[in-house]
C-alpha positions as CSV (number, residue, x, y, z in Angstrom):
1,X,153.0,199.2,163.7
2,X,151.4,196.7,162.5
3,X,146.7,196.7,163.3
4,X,144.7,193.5,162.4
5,X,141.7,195.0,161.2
6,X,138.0,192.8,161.8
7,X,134.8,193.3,160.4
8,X,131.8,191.9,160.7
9,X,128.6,194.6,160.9
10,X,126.7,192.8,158.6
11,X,127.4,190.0,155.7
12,X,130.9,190.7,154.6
13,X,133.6,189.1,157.1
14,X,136.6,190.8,156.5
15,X,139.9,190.7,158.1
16,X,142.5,192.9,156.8
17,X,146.6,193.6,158.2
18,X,147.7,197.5,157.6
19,X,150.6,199.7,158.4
20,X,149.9,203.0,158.9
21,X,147.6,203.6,155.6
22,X,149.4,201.1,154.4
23,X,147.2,198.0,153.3
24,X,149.0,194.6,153.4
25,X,146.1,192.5,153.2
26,X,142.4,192.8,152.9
27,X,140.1,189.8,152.5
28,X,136.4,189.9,152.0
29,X,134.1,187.0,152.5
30,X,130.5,187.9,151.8
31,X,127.5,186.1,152.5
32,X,125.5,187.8,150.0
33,X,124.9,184.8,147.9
34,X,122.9,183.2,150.6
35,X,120.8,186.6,150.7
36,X,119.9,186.8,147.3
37,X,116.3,184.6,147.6
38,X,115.4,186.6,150.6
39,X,115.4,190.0,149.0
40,X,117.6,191.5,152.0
41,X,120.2,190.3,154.6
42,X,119.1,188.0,157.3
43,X,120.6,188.7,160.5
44,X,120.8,184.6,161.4
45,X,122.2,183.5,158.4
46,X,124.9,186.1,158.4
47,X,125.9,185.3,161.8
48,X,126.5,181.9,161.4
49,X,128.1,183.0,158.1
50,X,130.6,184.8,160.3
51,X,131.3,182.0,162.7
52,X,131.9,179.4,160.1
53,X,134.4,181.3,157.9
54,X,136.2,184.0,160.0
55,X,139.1,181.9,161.1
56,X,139.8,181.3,157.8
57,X,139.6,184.7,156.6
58,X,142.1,185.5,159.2
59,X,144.6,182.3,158.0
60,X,144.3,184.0,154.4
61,X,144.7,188.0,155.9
62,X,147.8,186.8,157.5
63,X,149.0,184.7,155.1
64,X,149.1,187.7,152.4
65,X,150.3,190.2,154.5
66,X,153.5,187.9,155.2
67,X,153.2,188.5,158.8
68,X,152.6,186.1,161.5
69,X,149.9,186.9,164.6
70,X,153.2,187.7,166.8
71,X,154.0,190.5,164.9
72,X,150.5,192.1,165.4
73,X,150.5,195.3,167.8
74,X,146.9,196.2,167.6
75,X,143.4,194.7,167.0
76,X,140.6,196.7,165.6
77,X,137.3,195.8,165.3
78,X,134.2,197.3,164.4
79,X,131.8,196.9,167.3
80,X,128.6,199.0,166.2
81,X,126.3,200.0,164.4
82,X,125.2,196.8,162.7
83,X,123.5,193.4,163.7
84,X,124.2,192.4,167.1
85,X,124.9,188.5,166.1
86,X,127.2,189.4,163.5
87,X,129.0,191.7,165.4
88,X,129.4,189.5,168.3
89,X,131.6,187.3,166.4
90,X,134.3,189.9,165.4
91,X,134.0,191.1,169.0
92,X,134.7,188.0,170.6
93,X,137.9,186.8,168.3
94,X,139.1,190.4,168.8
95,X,139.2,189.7,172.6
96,X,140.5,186.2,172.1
97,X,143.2,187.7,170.3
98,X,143.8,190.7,172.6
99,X,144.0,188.5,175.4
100,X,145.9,185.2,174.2
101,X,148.5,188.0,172.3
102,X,149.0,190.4,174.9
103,X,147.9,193.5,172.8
104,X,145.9,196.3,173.0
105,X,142.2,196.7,171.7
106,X,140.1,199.2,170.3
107,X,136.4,199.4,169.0
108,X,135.8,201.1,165.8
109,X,132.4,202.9,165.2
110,X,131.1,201.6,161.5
111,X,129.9,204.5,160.0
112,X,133.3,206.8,160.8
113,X,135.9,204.1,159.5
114,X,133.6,204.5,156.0
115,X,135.0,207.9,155.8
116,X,138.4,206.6,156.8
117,X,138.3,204.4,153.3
118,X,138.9,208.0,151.7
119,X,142.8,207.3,153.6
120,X,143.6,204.3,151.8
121,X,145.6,202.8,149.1
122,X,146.8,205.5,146.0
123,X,144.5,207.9,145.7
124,X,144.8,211.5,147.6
125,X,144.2,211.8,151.3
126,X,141.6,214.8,152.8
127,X,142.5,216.8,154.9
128,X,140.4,217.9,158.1
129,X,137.9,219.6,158.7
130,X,135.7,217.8,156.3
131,X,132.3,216.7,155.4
132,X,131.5,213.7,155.3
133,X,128.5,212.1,153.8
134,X,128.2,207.7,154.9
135,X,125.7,206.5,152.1
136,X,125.3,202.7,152.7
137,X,122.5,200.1,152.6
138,X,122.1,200.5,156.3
139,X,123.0,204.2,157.1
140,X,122.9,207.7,155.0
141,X,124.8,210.7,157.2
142,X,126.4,213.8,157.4
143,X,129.2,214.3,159.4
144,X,131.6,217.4,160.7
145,X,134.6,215.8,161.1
146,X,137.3,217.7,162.4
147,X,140.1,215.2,163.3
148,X,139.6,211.3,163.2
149,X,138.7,210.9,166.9
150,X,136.5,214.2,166.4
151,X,133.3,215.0,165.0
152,X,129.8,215.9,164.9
153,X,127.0,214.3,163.2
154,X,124.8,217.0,161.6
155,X,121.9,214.6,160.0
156,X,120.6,211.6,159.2
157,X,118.0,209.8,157.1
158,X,114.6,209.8,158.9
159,X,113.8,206.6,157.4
160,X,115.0,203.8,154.4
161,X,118.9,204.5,154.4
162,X,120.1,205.4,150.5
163,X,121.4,202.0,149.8
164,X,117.9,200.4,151.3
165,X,115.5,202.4,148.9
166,X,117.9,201.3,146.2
167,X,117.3,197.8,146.9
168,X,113.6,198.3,147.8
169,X,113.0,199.8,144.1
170,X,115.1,196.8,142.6
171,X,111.9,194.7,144.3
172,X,109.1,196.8,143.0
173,X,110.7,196.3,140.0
174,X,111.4,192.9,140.2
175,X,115.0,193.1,139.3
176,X,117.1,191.0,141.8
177,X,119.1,191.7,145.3
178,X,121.3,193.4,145.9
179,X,119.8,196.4,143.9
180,X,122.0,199.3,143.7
181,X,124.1,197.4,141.1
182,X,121.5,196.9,138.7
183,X,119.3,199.7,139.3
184,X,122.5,202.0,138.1
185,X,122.8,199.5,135.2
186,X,119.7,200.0,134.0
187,X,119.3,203.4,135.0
188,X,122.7,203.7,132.0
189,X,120.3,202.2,129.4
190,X,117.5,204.8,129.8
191,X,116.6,205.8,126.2
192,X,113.7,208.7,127.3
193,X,115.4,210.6,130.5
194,X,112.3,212.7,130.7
195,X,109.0,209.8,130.7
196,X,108.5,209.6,134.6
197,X,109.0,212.0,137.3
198,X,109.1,211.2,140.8
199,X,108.2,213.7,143.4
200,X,111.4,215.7,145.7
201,X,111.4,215.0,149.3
202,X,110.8,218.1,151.2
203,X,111.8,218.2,154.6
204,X,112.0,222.0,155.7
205,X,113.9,224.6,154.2
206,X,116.8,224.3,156.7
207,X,116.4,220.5,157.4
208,X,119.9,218.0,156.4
209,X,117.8,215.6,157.3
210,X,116.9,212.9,154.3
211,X,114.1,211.1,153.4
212,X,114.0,208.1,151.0
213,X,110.9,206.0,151.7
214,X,108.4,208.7,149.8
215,X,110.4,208.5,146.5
216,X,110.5,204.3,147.0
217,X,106.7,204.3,147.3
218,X,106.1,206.7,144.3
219,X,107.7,204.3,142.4
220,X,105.8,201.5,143.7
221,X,102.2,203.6,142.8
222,X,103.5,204.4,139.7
223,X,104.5,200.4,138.7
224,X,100.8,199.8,139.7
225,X,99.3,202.3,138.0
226,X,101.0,201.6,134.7
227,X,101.6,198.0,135.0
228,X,99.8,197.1,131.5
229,X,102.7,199.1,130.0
230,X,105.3,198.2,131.8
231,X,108.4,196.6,129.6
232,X,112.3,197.1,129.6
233,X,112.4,200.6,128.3
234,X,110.0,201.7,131.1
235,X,111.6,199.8,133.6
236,X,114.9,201.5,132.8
237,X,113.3,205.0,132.6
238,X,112.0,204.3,136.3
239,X,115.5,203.4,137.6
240,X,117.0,206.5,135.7
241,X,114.4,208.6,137.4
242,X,114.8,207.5,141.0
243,X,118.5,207.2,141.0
244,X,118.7,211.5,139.7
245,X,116.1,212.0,142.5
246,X,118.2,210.0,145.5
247,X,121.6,211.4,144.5
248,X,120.5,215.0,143.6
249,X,119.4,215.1,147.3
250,X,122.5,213.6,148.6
251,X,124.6,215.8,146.8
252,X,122.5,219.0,147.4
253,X,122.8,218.4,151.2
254,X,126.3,218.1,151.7
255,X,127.1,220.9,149.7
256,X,124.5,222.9,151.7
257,X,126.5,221.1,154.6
258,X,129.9,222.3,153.6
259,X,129.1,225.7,153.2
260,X,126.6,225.8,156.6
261,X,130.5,225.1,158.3
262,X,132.7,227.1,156.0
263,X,135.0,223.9,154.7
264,X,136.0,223.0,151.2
265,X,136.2,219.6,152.0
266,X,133.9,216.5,151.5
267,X,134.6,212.8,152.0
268,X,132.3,210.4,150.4
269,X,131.7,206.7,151.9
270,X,130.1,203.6,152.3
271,X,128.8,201.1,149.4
272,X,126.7,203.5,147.6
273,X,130.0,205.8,147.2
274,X,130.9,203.0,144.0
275,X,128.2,204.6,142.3
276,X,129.3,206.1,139.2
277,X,126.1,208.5,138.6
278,X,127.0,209.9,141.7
279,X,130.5,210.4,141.4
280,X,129.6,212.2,138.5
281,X,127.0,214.7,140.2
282,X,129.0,215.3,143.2
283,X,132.2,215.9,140.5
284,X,129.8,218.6,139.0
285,X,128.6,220.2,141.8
286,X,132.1,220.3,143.1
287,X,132.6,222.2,139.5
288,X,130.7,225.0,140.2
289,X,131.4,225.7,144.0
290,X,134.1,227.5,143.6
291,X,136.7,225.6,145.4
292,X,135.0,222.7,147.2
293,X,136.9,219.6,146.5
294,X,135.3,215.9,146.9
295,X,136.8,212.9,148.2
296,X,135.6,209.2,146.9
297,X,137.5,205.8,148.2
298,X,138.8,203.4,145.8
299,X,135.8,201.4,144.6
300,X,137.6,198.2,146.4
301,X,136.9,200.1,149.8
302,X,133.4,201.5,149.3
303,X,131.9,198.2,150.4
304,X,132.1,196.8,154.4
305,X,136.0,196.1,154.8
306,X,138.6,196.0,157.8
307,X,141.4,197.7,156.4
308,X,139.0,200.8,156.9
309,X,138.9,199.7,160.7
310,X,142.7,199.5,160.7
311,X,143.6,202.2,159.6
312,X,140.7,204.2,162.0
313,X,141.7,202.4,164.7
314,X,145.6,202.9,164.7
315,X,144.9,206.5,164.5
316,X,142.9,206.3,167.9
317,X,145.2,204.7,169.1
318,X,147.7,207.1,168.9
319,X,145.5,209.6,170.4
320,X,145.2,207.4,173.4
321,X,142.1,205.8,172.8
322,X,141.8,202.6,174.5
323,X,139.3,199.3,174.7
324,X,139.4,196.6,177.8
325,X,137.3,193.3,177.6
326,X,134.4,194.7,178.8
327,X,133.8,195.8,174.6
328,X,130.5,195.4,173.6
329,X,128.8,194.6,170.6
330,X,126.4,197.5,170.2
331,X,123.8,197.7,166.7
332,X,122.8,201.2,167.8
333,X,126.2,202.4,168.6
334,X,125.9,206.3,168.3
335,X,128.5,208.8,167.2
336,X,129.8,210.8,170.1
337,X,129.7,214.6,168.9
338,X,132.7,216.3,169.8
């Protein structure tokens, strides 16, 4: 069965052709170049960054896959959370394409087909139940997940998303959009691990929840308050500091989360899942569990892709899940708990 996949949540437009878990195509257009001057995305500009280039994403998806639009069966596309304009235009070619092709549709929620990434290409496949933990620039959650069309979200940041505060710091700190990137590169270079300490985010003793604008602001007081001595070394001390505090949090919670629901299981996703720093903390922790085993995608799929929707979207397929034209675009698209 061959799915076209179509993404467009926010400034990546990506079309991708998969079998199964299969991948036979996966192209990414990003916008993020036109971003840069702005500090952050801007919902207009990605839009019409969509509209200009996604038919020709879709010549190039095809045209590596070696398959023709005929052959398609399926069209999934992400349709939520995300911004409403970009979304719209992966929407609307998904129900051109449904209807001029004569096959089914199906929306794909955003945040689950992150976790689905974990499915694809080489690497070993979860198992359910899992937890899964989305870390993006737009969302940090924990999921139950006990099958791919089932599953329960258990918490959620209260305020900057992981991937936000990352970029936010990379501002204080004057060091260029996106952040996350550099931030973990200069965090690498930190030559005294022990020169600033940021404060934990407490949120109650029982709370999942996280929290990620306190630690962004200490940083900003602190650049203030030492800004006569502020130089390279410092700067990479900072980043060192606030990436240990983010990711220590991240990982604390869904081991906490895992052992809360008794599974030995945890699935990793979204941009911030490239991360090295944190693939190493969450490898630790995993260490000393005593049997909990953690999941990361390829580094190819951490980032917004369709192959992701694909692959999600065959699978509810085959459990009978079904779109009509009436699809929406919807930015605040919740998860349904089941």
């Amino acid at each position: 069965m061959l799915t076209l996949g179509i993404e467009t949540s926010c400034d990546e437009t990506s079309l991708s052709v998969t079998a199964g878990r299969d991948v036979l195509s996966n192209i990414v257009s990003s916008s993020v170049h036109l971003h840069k001057r702005y500090g952050g995305v801007v919902p207009e500009i990605a839009s019409r960054f969509h509209v200009e280039y996604i038919l020709e994403v879709l010549d190039k998806a095809l045209k590596n896959s070696g398959k023709s639009l005929k052959e398609i069966k399926l069209i999934a596309v992400t349709n939520g959370p995300g911004l409403v304009g970009a979304l719209l235009t992966g929407v609307s070619l998904a129900k051109s394409l449904s209807l001029s092709l004569r096959v089914p549709m199906i929306g794909v929620n955003h945040l689950l087909s992150h976790l689905y990434s974990a499915f694809l290409g080489d690497a070993e496949r979860p198992e359910f139940p899992f937890i899964g933990l989305v870390v993006s620039g737009g969302h940090t959650a924990l999921f139950y997940c006990r099958s791919g069309y089932k599953q329960k979200l258990l918490s959620q940041t209260q305020d900057d998303a992981v991937g936000e505060a990352f970029d936010k710091v990379a501002k204080i700190l004057k060091l260029g959009y996106p952040g996350g990137p550099v931030v973990e590169r200069m965090a690498k270079l930190s030559k005294d691990r022990e020169r600033v300490k940021l404060p934990k985010t407490f949120l109650g003793t029982d709370s999942l929840d996280f929290s990620f604008s306190g630690v962004k602001t200490a940083v900003l007081y602190y650049v203030r308050k030492n800004e006569r001595l502020m130089d390279k070394e410092l700067v990479r001390d900072i980043c060192y500091a606030f990436q240990e505090n983010v990711i220590d949090d991240l990982v604390e919670k869904a081991m906490r989360a895992a052992e809360l629901r008794e599974v030995r299981r945890i699935v990793v996703g979204g941009g911030v899942a490239a991360n090295t720093r944190l693939r190493e903390k969450f490898t630790d922790a995993a260490r000393f569990s005593g049997g909990v085993k953690v999941y990361f995608p390829q580094k190819m799929y951490c980032m917004d892709n369709a192959a992701m929707v694909g692959v999600l979207g065959e699978e509810l397929y085959k459990r009978g899940c079904r779109s009509d034209l009436h699809l929406s675009a919807e930015p605040n698209l919740e998860v349904v708990n089941a």
